[in-house]
C-alpha atoms as a printed R data frame, in Angstrom:
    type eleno elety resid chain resno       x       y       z
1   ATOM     1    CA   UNK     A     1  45.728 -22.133  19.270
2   ATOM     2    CA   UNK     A     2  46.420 -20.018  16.043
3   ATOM     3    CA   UNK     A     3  45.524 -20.653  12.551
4   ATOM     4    CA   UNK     A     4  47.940 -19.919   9.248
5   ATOM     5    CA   UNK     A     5  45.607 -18.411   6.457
6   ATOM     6    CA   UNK     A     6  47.126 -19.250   2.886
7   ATOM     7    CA   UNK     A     7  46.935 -17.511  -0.284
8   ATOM     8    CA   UNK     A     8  44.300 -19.629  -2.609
9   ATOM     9    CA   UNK     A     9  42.586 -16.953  -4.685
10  ATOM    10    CA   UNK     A    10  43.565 -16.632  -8.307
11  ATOM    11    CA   UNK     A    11  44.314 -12.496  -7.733
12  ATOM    12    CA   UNK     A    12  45.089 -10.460 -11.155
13  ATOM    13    CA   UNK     A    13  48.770 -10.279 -12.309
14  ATOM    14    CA   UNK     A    14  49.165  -7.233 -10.642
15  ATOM    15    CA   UNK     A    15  48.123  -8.425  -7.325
16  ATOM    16    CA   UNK     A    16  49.503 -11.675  -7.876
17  ATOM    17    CA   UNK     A    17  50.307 -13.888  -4.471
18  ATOM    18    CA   UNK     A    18  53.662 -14.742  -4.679
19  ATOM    19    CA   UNK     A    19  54.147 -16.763  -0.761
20  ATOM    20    CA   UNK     A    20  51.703 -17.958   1.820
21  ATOM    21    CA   UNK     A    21  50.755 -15.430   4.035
22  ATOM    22    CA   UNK     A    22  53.003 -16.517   7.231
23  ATOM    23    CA   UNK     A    23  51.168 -13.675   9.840
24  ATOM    24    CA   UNK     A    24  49.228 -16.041  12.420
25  ATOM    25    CA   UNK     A    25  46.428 -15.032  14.546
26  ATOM    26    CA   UNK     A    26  43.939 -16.963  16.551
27  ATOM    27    CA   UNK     A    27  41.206 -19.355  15.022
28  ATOM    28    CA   UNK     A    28  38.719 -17.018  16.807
29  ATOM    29    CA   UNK     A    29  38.743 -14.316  14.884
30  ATOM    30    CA   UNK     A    30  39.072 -16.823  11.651
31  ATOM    31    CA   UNK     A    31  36.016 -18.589  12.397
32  ATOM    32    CA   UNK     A    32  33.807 -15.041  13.513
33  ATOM    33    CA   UNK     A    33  34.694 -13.922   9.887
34  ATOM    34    CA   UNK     A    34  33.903 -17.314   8.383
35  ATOM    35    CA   UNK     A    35  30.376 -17.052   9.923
36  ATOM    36    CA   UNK     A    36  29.949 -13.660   8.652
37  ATOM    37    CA   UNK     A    37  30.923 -14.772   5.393
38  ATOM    38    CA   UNK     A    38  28.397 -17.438   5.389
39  ATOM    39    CA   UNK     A    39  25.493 -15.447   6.767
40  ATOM    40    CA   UNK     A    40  26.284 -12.657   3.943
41  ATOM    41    CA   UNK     A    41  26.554 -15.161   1.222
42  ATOM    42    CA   UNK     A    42  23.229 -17.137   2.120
43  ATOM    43    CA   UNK     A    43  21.517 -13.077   1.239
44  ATOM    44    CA   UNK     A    44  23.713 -12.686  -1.457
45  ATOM    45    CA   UNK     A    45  25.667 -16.193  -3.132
46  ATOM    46    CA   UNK     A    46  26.994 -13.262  -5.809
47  ATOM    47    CA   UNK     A    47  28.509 -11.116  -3.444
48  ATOM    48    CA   UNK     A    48  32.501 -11.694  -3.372
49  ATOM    49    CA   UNK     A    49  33.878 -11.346   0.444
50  ATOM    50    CA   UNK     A    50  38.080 -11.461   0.867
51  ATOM    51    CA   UNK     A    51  38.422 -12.842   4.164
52  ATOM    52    CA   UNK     A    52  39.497 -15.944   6.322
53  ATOM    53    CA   UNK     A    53  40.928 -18.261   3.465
54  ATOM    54    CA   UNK     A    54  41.836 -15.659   0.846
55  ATOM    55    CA   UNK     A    55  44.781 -13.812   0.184
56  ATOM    56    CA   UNK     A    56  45.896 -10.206   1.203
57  ATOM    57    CA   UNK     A    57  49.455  -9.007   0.309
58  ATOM    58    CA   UNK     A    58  50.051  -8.112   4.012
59  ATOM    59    CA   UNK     A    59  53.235  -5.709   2.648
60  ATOM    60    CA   UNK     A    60  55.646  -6.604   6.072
61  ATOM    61    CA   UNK     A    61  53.159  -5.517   8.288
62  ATOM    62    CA   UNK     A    62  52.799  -5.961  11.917
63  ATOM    63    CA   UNK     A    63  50.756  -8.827  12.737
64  ATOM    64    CA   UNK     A    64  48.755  -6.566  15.112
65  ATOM    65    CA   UNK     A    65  48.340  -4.183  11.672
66  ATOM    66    CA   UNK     A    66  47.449  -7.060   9.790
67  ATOM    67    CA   UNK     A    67  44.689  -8.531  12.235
68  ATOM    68    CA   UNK     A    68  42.978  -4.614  11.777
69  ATOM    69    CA   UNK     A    69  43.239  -4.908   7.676
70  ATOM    70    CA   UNK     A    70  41.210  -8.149   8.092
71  ATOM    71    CA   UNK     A    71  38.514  -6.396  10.500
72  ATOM    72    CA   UNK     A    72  37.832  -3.302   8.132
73  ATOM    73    CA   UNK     A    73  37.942  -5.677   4.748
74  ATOM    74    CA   UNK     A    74  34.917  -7.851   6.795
75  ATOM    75    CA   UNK     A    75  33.471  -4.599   7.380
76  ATOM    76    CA   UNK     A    76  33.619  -2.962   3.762
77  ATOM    77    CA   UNK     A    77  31.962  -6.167   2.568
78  ATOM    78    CA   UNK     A    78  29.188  -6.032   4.913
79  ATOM    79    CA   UNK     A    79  28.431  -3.015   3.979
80  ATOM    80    CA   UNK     A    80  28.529  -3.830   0.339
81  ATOM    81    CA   UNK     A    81  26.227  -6.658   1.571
82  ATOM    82    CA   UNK     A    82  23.996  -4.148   3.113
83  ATOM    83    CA   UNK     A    83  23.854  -1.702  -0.489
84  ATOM    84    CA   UNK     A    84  22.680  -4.641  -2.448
85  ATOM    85    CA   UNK     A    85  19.681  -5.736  -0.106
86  ATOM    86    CA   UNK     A    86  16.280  -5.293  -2.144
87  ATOM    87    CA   UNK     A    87  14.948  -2.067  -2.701
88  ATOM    88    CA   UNK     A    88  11.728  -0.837  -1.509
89  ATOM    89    CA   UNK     A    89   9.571   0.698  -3.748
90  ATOM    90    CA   UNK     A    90   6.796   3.661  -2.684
91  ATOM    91    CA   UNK     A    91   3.845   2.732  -4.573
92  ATOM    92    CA   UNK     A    92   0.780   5.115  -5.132
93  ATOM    93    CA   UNK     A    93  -2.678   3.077  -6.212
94  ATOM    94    CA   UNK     A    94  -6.230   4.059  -7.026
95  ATOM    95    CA   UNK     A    95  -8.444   2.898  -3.898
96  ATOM    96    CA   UNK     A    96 -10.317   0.317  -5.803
97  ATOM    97    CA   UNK     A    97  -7.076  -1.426  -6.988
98  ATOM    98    CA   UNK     A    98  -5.666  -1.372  -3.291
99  ATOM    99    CA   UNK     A    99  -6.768  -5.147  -2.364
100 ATOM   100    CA   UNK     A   100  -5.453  -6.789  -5.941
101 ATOM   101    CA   UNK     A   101  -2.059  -4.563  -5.206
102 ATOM   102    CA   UNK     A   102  -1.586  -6.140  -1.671
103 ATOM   103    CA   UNK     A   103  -2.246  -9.547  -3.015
104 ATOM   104    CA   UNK     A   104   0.211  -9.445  -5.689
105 ATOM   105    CA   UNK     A   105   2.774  -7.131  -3.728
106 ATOM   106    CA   UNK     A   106   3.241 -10.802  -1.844
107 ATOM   107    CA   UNK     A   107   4.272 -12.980  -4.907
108 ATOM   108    CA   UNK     A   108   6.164  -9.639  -6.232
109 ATOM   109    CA   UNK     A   109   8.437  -9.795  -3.237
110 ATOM   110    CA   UNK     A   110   8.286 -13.517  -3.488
111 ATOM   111    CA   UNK     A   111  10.027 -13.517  -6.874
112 ATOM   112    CA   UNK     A   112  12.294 -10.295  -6.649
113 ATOM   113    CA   UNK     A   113  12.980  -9.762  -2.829
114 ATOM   114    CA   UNK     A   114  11.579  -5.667  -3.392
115 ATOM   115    CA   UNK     A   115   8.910  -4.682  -1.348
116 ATOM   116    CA   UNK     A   116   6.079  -2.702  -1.872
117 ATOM   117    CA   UNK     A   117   4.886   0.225   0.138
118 ATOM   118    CA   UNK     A   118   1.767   0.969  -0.292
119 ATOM   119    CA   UNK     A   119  -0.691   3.980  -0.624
120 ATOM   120    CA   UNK     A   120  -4.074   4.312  -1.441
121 ATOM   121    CA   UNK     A   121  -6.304   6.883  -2.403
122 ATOM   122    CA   UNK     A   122  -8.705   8.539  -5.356
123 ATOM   123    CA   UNK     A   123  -6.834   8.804  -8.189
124 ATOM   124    CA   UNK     A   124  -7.340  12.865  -8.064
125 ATOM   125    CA   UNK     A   125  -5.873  13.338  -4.572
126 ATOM   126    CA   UNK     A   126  -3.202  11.172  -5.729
127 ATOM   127    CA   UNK     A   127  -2.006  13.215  -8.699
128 ATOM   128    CA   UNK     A   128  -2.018  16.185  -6.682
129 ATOM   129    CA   UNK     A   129   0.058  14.368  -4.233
130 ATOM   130    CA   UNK     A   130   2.437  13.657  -6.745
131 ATOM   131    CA   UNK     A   131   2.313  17.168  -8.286
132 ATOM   132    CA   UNK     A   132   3.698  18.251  -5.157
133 ATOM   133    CA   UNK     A   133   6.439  16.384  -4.893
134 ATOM   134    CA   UNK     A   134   5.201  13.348  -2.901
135 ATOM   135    CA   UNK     A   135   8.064  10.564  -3.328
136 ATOM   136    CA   UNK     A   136   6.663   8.027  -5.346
137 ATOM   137    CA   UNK     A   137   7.867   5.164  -7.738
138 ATOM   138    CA   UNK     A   138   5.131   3.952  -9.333
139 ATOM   139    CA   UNK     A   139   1.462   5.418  -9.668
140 ATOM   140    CA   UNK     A   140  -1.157   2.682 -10.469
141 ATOM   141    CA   UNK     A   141  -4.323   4.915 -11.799
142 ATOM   142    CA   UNK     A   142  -8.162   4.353 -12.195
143 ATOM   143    CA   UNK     A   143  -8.255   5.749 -15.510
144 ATOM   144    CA   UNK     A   144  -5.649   6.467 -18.253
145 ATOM   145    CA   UNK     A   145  -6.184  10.218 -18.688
146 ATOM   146    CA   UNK     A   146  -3.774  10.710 -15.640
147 ATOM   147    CA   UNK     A   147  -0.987   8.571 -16.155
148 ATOM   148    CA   UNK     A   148  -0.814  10.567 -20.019
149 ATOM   149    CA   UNK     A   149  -0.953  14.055 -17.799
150 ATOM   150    CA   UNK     A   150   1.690  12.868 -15.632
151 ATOM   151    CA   UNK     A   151   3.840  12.107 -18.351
152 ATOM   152    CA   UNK     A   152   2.870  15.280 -20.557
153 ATOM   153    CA   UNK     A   153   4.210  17.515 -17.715
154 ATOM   154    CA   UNK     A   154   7.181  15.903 -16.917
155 ATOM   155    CA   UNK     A   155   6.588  13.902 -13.824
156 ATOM   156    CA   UNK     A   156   6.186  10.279 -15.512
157 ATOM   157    CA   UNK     A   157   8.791   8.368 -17.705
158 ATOM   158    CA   UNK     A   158   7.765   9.121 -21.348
159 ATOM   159    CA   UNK     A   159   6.742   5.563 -22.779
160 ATOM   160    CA   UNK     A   160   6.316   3.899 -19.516
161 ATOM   161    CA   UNK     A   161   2.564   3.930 -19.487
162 ATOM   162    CA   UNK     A   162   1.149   0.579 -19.051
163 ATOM   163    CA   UNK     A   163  -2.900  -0.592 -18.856
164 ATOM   164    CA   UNK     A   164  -2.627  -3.171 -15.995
165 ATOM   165    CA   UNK     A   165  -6.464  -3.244 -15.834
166 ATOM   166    CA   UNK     A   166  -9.787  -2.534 -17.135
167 ATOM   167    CA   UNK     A   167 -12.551  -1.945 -13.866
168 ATOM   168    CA   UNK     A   168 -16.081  -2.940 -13.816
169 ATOM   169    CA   UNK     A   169 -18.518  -0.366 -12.333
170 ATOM   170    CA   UNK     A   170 -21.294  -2.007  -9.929
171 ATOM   171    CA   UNK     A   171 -24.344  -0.922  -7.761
172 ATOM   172    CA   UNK     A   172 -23.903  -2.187  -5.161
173 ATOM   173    CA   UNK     A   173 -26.044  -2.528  -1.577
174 ATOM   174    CA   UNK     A   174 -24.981  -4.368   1.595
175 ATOM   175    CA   UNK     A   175 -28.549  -5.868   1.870
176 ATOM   176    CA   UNK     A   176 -29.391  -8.808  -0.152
177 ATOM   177    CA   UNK     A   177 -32.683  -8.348  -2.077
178 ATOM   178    CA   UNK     A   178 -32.767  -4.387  -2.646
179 ATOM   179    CA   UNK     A   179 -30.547  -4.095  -5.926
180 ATOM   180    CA   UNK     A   180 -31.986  -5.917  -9.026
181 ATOM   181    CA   UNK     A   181 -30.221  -7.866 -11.423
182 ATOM   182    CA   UNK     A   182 -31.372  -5.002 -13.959
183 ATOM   183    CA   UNK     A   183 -30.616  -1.353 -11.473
184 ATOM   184    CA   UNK     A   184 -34.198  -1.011 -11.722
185 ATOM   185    CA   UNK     A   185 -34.022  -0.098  -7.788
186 ATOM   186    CA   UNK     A   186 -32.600   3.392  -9.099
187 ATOM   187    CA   UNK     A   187 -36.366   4.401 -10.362
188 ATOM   188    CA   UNK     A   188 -38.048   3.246  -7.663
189 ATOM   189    CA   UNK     A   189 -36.686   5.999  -5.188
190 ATOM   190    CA   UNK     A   190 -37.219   3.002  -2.160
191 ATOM   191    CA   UNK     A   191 -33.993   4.283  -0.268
192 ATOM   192    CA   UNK     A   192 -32.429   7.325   1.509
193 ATOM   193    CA   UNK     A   193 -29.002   7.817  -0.154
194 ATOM   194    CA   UNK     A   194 -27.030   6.597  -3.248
195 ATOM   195    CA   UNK     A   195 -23.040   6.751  -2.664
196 ATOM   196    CA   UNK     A   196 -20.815   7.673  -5.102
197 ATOM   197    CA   UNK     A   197 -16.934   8.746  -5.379
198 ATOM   198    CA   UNK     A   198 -15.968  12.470  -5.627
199 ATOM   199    CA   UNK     A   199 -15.831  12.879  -9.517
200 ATOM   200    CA   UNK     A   200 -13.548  14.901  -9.685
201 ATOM   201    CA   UNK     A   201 -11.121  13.234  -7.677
202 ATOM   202    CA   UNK     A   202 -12.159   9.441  -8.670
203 ATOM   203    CA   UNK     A   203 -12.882   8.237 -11.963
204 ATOM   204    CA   UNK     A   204 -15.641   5.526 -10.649
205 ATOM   205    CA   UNK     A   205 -17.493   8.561  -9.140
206 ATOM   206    CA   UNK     A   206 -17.033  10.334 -12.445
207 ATOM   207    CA   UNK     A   207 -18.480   6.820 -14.152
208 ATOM   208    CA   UNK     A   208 -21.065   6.853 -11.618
209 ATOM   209    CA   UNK     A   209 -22.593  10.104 -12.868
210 ATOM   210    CA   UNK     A   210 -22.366   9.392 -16.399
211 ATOM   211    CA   UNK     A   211 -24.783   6.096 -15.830
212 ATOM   212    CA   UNK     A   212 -27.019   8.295 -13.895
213 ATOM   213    CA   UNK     A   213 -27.138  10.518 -16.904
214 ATOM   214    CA   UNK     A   214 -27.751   7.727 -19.178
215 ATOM   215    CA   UNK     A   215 -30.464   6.399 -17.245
216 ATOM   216    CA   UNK     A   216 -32.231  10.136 -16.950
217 ATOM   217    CA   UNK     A   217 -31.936   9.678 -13.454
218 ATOM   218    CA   UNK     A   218 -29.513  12.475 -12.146
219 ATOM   219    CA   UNK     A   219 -31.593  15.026 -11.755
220 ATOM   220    CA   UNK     A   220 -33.780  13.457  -9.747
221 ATOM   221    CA   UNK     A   221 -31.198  11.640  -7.538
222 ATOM   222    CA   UNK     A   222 -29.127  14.221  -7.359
223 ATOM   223    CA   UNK     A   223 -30.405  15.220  -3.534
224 ATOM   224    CA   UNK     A   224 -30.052  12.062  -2.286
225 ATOM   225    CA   UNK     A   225 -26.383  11.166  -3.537
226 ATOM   226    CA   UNK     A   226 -24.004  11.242  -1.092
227 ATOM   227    CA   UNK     A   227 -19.556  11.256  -2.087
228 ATOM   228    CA   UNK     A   228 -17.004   9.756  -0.734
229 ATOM   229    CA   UNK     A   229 -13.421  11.089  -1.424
230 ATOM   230    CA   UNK     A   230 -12.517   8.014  -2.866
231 ATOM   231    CA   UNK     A   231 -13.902   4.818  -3.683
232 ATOM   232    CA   UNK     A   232 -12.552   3.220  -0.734
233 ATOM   233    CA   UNK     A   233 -15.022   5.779   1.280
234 ATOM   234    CA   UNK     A   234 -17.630   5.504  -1.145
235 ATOM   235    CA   UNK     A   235 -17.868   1.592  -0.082
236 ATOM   236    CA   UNK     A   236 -17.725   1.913   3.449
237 ATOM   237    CA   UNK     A   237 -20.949   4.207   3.515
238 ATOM   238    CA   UNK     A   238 -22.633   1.203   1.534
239 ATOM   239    CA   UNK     A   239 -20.955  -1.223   3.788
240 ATOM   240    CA   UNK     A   240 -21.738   0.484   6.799
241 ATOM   241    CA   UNK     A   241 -25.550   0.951   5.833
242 ATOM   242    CA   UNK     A   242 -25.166   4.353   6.006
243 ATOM   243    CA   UNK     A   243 -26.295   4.854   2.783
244 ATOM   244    CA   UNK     A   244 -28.344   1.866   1.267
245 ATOM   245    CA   UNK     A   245 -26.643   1.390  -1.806
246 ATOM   246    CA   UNK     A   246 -23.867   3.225  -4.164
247 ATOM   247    CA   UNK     A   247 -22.175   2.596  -7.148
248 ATOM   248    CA   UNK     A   248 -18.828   0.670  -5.858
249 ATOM   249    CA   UNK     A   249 -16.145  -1.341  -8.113
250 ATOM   250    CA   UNK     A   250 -16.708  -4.954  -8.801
251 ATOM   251    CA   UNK     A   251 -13.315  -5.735  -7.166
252 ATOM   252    CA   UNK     A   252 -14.486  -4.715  -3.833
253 ATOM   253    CA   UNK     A   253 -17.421  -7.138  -3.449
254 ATOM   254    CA   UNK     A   254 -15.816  -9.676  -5.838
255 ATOM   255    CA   UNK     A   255 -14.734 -13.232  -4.380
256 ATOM   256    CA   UNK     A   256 -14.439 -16.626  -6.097
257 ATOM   257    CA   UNK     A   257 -16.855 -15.248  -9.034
258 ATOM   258    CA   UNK     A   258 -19.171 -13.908  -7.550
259 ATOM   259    CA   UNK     A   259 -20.446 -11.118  -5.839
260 ATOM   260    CA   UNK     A   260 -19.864 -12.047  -2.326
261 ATOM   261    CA   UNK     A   261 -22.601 -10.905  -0.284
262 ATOM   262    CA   UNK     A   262 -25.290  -8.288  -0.583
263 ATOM   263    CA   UNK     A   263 -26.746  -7.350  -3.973
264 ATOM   264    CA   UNK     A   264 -25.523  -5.583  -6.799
265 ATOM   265    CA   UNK     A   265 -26.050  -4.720 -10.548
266 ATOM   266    CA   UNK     A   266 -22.865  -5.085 -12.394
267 ATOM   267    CA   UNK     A   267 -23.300  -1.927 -14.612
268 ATOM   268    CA   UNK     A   268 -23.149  -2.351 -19.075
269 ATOM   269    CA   UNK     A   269 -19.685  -1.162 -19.960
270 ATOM   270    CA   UNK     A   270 -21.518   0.868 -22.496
271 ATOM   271    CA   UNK     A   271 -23.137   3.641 -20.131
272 ATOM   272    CA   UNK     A   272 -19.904   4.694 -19.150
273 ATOM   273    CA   UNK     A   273 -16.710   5.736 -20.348
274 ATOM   274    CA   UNK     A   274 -14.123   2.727 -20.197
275 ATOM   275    CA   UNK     A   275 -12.473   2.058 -16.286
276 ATOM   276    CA   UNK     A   276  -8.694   1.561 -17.995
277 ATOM   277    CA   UNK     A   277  -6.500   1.626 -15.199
278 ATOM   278    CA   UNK     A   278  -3.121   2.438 -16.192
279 ATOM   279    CA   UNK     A   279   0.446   2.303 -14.817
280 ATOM   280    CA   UNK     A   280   3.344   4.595 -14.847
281 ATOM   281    CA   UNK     A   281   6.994   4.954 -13.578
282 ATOM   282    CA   UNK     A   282   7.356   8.079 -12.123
283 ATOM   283    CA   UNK     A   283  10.620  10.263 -12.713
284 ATOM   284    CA   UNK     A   284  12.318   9.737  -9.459
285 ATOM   285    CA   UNK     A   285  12.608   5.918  -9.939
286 ATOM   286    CA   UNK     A   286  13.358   6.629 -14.369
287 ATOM   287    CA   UNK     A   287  16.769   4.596 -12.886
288 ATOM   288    CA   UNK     A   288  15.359   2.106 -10.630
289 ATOM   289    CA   UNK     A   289  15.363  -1.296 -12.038
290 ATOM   290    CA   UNK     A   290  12.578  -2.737  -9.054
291 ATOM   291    CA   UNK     A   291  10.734  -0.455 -10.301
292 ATOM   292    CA   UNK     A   292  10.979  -1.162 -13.676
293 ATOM   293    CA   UNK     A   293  10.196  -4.816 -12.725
294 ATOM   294    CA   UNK     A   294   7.188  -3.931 -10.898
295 ATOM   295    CA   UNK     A   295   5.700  -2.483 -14.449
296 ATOM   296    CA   UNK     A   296   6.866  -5.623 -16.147
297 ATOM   297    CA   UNK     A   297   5.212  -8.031 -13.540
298 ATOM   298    CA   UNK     A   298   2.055  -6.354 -13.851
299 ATOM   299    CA   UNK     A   299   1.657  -7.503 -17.742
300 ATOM   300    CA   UNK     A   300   2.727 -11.232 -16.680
301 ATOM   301    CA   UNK     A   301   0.219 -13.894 -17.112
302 ATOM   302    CA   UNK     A   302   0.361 -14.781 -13.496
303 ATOM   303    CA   UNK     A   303  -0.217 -11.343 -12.296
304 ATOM   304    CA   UNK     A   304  -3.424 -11.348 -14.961
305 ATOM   305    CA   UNK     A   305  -4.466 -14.127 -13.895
306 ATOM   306    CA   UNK     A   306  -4.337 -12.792 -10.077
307 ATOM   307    CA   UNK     A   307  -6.187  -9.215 -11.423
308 ATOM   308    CA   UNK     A   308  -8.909 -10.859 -13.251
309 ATOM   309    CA   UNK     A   309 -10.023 -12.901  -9.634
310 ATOM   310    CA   UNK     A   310 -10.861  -9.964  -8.565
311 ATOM   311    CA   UNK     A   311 -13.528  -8.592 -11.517
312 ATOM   312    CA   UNK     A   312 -10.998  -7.057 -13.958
313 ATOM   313    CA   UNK     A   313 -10.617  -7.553 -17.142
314 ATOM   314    CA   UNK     A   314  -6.602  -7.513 -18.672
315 ATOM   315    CA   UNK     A   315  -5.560  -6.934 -22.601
């Protein structure tokens, strides 16, 4: 059985169809090509495939030559089907941010169809990571100090910066009755080891020692701290019991309100220098629209609302 494909798209003057096309070739291949028109539409309704019922000015070719101008337009649109599949954007995020990321990396490729890779780390190793030419998109920061460096030097988008979140600094233990509603634990010297992030490479570990300070208490703590290279690490040696308590962020022990098991001390903003967490598109990805969109979802009310469940605050 063979089929007779006819002209019906309105082409530009130039191009215009002036006869049916009369070449005739077998319903086979017309219905193959239908079905990859349909499965490359249903990715992509906008994409515009010439195939099956459309029109090519076959010029007096051979019907064989004709059947072979078919094939390659079906596969010049699949592979303009395959150039406008989502991107996927290389994300670099503080370690306390990690959890909220992953949670709203789901609704981000939800709403756009761009995924987010993801990698996690203290904000200090990360910099340096990007310094040396690590190929990142997007750098979500504990503080906002690095993010402004970034762009000061030349390896952020000038103007990009955005503050997607302000962190809450918490003592933290995994058993339930040693830390007081008040930190009063931290005078009482009834415990091995205090954990806190590298402060040079984290800026919880660096808020860590300034509460210490504040409370007259790093000298005398000082041989009993213990760091963790982020604060990812710096709440597994709480978690893990080996070290009975550490300063930790609130998102990391934060569910439905509360803290969500153990005890903790959520620590007065004032002892510390402000957690604001901000955002920045890094120069590889100034011409990436995802990532331009991931920025933009970051300041939406729904993505707020998402940060603050975890113990952020938002502007």
């Amino acid at each position: 059985m063979s089929s007779i494909v006819k002209c019906e798209r309105e082409w530009p003057a130039s191009q215009k169809c002036a006869k049916h096309v009369t070449h005739e070739y077998t319903a086979a291949t017309v219905n193959a090509l239908s079905q990859l028109t349909k499965i490359a539409q249903a990715h992509n309704p906008t994409l515009r495939l010439y195939w099956s019922s459309n029109c090519l000015d076959h010029g007096g070719q051979s019907a064989a030559s004709w059947k072979s101008r078919i094939a390659l337009v079906g596969l010049s649109s699949l592979a303009l089907w395959g150039s406008a599949k989502a991107d996927e954007l290389r994300v670099a995020v503080a370690a306390n941010f990690a959890v909220p990321l992953k949670a709203l990396a789901v609704e981000f490729e939800k709403d756009t169809g761009h995924k987010l890779v993801i990698s996690a780390g203290a904000t200090g190793k990360l910099y340096a990571q990007i310094k040396g030419g690590a190929p990142f998109d997007v750098f979500l920061a504990a503080d906002d100090e690095t993010p402004a460096r970034l762009e000061k030097e030349g390896d952020a988008v000038a103007g990009s910066r955005i503050t997607y979140a302000i962190g809450k600094l918490v003592l933290w233990s995994a058993k339930a009755d040693l830390v007081d509603g008040q930190g009063g634990v931290l005078a009482t010297g009834n415990f091995k080891h205090v954990a806190i992030a590298a402060p040079k490479l984290a800026p919880y570990g660096a808020a860590a020692v300034q509460v210490l300070t504040q409370l007259g208490l790093l000298t005398a703590l000082t041989p009993r701290l213990v760091q963790g290279e982020s604060i990812g690490q710096t709440y597994s040696f709480v978690a893990t019991g080996n070290a009975e308590l550490g300063f930790v962020a609130l998102s990391q022990v934060f569910e439905n309100g509360a803290i969500r098991e153990g005890s903790g001390w959520v620590v007065p903003a004032h002892l510390h220098t402000p957690l604001q967490q901000d955002a920045v598109l890094l120069v590889r990805a100034r011409n990436n629209p995802a990532a331009k969109a991931l920025l933009a979802s970051l300041r939406t009310n729904k993505s707020r609302t998402v940060i603050r469940s975890f113990g952020y605050e938002t502007e």
